[in-house]
C-alpha positions as CSV (number, residue, x, y, z in Angstrom):
1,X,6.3,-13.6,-40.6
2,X,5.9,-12.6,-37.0
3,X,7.8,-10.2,-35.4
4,X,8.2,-8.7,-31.7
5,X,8.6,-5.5,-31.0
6,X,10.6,-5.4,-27.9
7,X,12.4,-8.5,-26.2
8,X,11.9,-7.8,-22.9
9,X,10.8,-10.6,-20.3
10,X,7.5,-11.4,-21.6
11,X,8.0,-11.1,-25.2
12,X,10.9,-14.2,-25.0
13,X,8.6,-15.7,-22.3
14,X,6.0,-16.1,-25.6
15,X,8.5,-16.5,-28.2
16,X,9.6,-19.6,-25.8
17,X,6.2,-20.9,-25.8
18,X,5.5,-20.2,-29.4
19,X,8.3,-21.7,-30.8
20,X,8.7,-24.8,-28.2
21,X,7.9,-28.3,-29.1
22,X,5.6,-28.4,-32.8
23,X,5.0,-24.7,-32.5
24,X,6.0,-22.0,-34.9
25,X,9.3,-22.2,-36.7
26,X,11.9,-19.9,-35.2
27,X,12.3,-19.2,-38.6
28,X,9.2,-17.5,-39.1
29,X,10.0,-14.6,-36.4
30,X,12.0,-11.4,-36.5
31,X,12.9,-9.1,-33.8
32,X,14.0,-6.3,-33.2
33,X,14.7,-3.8,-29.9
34,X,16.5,-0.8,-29.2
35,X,18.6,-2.2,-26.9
36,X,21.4,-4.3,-29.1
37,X,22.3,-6.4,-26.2
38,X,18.5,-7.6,-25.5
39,X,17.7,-7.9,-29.3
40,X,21.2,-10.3,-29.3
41,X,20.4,-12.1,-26.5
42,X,17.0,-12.8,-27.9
43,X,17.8,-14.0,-31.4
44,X,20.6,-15.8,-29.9
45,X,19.1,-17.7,-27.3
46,X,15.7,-18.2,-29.3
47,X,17.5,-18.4,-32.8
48,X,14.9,-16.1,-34.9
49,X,15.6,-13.0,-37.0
50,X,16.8,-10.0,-36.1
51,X,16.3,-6.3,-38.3
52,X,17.6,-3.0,-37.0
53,X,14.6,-1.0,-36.6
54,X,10.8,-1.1,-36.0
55,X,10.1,0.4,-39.4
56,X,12.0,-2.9,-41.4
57,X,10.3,-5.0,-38.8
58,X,6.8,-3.9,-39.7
59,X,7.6,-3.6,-43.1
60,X,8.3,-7.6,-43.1
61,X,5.7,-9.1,-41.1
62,X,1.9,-9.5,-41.1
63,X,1.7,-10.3,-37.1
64,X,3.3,-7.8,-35.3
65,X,3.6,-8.2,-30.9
66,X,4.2,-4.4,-29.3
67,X,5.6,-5.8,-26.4
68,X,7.5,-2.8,-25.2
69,X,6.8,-0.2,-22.2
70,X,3.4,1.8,-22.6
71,X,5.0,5.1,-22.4
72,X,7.6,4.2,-25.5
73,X,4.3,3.3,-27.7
74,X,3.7,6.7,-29.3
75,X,7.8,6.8,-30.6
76,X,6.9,3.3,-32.0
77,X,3.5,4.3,-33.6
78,X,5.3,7.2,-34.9
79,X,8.0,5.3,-36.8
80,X,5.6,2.7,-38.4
81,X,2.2,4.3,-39.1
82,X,2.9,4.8,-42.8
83,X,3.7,1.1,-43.2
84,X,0.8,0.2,-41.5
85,X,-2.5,-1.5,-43.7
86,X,-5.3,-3.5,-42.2
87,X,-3.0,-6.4,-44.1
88,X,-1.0,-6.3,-40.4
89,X,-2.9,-7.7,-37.2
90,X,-0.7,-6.3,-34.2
91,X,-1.2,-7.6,-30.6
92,X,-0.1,-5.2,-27.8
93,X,0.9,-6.6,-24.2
94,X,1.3,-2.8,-23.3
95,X,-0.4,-2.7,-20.0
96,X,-3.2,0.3,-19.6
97,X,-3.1,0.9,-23.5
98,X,-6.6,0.7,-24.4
99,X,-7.5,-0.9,-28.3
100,X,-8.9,2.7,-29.0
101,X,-5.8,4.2,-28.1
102,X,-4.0,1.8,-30.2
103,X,-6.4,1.9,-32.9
104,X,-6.3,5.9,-32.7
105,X,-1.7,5.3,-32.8
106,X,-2.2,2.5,-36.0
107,X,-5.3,3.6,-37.4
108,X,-5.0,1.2,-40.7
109,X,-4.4,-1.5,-38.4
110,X,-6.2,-4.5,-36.9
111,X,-5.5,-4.7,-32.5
112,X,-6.2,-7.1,-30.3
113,X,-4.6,-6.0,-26.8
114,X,-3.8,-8.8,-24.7
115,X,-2.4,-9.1,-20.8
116,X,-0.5,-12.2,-20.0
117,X,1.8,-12.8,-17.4
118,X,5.0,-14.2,-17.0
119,X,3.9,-17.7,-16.0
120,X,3.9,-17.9,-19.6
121,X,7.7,-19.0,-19.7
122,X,6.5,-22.5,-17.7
123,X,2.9,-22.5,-19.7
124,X,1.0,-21.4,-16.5
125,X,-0.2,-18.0,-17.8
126,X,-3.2,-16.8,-17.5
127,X,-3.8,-14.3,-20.5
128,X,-7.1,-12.2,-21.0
129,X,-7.3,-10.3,-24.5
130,X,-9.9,-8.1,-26.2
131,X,-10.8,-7.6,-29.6
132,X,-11.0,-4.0,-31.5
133,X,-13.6,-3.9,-33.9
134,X,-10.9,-3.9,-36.8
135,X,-10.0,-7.5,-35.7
136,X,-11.5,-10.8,-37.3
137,X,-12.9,-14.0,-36.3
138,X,-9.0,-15.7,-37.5
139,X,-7.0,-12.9,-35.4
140,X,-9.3,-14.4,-32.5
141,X,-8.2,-17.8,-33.2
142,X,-4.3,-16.6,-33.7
143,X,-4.2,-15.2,-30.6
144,X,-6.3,-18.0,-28.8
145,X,-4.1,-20.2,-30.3
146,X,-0.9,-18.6,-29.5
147,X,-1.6,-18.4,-25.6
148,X,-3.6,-21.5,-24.8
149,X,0.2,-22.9,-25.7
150,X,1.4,-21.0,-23.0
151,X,-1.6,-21.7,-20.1
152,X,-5.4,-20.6,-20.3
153,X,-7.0,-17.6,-22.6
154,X,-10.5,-15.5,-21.7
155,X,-11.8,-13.2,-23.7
156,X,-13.2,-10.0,-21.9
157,X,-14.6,-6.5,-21.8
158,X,-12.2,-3.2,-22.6
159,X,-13.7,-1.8,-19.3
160,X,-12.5,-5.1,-17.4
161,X,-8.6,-5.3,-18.7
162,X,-7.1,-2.4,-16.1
163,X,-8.5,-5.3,-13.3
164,X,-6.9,-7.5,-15.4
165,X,-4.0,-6.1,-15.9
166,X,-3.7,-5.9,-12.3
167,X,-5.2,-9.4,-10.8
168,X,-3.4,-11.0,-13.4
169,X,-0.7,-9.4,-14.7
170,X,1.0,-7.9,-11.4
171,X,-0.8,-10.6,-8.9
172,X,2.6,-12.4,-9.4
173,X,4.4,-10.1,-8.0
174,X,1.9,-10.1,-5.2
175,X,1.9,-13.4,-4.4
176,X,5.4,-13.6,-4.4
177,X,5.7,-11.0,-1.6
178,X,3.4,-12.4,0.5
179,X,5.4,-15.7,0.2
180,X,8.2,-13.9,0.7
181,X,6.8,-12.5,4.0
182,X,6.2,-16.7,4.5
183,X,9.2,-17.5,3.9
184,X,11.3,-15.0,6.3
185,X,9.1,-15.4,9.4
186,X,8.9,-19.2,9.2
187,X,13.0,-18.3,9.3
188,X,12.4,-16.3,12.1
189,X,10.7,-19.2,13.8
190,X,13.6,-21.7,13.1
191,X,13.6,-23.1,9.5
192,X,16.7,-22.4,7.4
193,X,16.0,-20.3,4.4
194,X,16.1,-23.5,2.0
195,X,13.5,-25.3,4.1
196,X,10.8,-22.3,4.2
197,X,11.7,-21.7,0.3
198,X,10.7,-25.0,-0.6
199,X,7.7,-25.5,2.1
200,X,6.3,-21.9,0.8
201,X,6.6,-22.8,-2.9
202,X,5.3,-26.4,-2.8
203,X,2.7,-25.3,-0.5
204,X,2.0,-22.4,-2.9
205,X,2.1,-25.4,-5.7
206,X,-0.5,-27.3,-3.7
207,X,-3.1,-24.8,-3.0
208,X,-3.4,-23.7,-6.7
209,X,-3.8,-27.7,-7.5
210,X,-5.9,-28.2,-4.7
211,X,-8.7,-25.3,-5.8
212,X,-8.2,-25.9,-9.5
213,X,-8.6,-29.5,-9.4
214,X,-11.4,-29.5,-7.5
215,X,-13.2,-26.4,-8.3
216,X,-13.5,-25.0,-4.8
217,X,-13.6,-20.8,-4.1
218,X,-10.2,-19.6,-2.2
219,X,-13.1,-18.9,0.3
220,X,-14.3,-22.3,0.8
221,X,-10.6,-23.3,1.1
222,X,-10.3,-21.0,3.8
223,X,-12.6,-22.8,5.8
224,X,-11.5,-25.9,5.2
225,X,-8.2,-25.1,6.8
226,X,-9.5,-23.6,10.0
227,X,-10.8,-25.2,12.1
228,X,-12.7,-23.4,15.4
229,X,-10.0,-22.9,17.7
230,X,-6.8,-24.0,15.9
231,X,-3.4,-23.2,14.6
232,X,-4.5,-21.9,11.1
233,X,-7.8,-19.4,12.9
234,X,-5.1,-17.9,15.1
235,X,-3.0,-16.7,12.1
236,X,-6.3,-15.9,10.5
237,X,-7.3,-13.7,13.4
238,X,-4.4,-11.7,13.7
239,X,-4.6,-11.0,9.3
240,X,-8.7,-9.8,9.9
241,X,-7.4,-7.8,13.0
242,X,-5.1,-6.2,10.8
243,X,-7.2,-5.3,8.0
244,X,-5.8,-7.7,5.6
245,X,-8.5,-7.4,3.1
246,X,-8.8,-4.0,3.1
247,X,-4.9,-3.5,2.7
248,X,-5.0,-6.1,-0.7
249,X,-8.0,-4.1,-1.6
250,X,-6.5,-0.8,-1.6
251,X,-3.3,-2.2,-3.1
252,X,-5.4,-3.7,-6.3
253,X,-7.0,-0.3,-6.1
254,X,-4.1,1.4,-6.5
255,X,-2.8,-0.9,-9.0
256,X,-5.6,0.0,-11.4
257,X,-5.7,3.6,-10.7
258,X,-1.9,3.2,-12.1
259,X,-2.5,1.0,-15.4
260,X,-5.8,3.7,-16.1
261,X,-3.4,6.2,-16.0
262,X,-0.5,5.0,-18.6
263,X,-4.1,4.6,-20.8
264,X,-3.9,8.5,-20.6
């Protein structure tokens, strides 16, 4: 059995891509959460198990996802350590949680700590994991397995996953804001809000094709765009003016001075 605790965002954005199409069984997965009406809503919608507590969910499975907030993770350790064996492989999405603080919370355990994001839910995610030295050669292949379903898996470093966490996990966020910001000045400029939503997402669409497909740098794309003298340079201008880079910089910086510190 595999079970999930938490059933936040995330966790049903990889029960959805686990269980979608010839994928595991709903059957095969039990959740639980300490919030009834999320742990309804997610059996419901997803039709898996539920249990009513972490200790019964542990006790009944041999995959286990923590997929609940890093600071809750020592209340959860502390209900299930003593059903714990290196029998149970458990995956944490907990961002900042390192595998030697997890392996230090389940010491009989086997970790692998992986950051995905919630492209997931439309198998676009990009998901980086790393391996504690409890974990074997098949936990690799589970969890490779698991995520390639939901978009593209790399294996990293410990010391890379709070950059990670960060380019990966929360550049979402970031890009949406900055499209955001595209969207309500192209308003400001005349388009009605549906027009700039759907030019700034299909464009946004495009662009990730467009440097995927043909495996050019976001740098060489840049280029490509301005020409000497044009419409794209003076928008250009006006972000190197500004500091543009420096500002994402110090944001990313930020970012990762924040997921170090939940490590703590």
């Amino acid at each position: 059995m595999i079970g999930f605790i938490g059933c936040g965002k995330m966790a049903r954005a990889i029960i959805g891509a686990m269980t979608e199409g010839q994928g595991v069984s709903p059957k095969e997965i039990i959740v639980f959460d300490v919030k009834e009406r999320a742990l309804d809503a997610t059996s419901k919608d997803f039709k898996v198990g539920s249990v009513k507590s972490n200790k019964q969910l542990v006790e009944d499975c041999d995959i286990i996802f923590l997929a609940v907030k890093p600071q809750n993770l020592v209340e959860v350790f502390k209900e299930v350590r003593d059903f714990v064996s290196n029998e149970k492989l458990f995956v944490s999405i907990a961002a900042g949680i390192s595998t030697e603080e997890l392996q230090r919370g389940l010491p009989k355990a086997r970790i692998v700590r992986v950051m995905p994001n919630l492209a997931c839910s439309v198998k676009e995610s990009m998901a980086c994991y790393t391996l504690a030295e409890t974990a074997t050669p098949m936990d690799r292949q589970f969890v490779e397995a698991v995520f390639s379903r939901a978009g593209k898996i790399l294996e990293v470093e410990e010391q890379k996953m709070d950059a990670v966490t960060v380019l990966s996990g929360s550049g979402p966020g970031f890009i949406a804001l900055f499209l955001d910001a595209l969207s309500s000045a192209s308003i400001a400029q005349g388009l009605s809000e549906e027009e700039a939503n759907v030019l700034a997402k299909q464009t946004l669409l495009g662009t990730a094709r467009l440097l995927n497909e043909k495996e050019i740098s976001p740098s060489e794309l840049v280029s490509m765009v301005a020409s000497k003298g044009g419409v794209t340079q003076a928008g250009l201008g006006l972000f190197s003016q500004r500091k543009f880079k420096e500002l994402v910089s110090d944001a990313v910086k930020a970012a990762v001075k924040r997921s170090m510190e939940l490590g703590k």
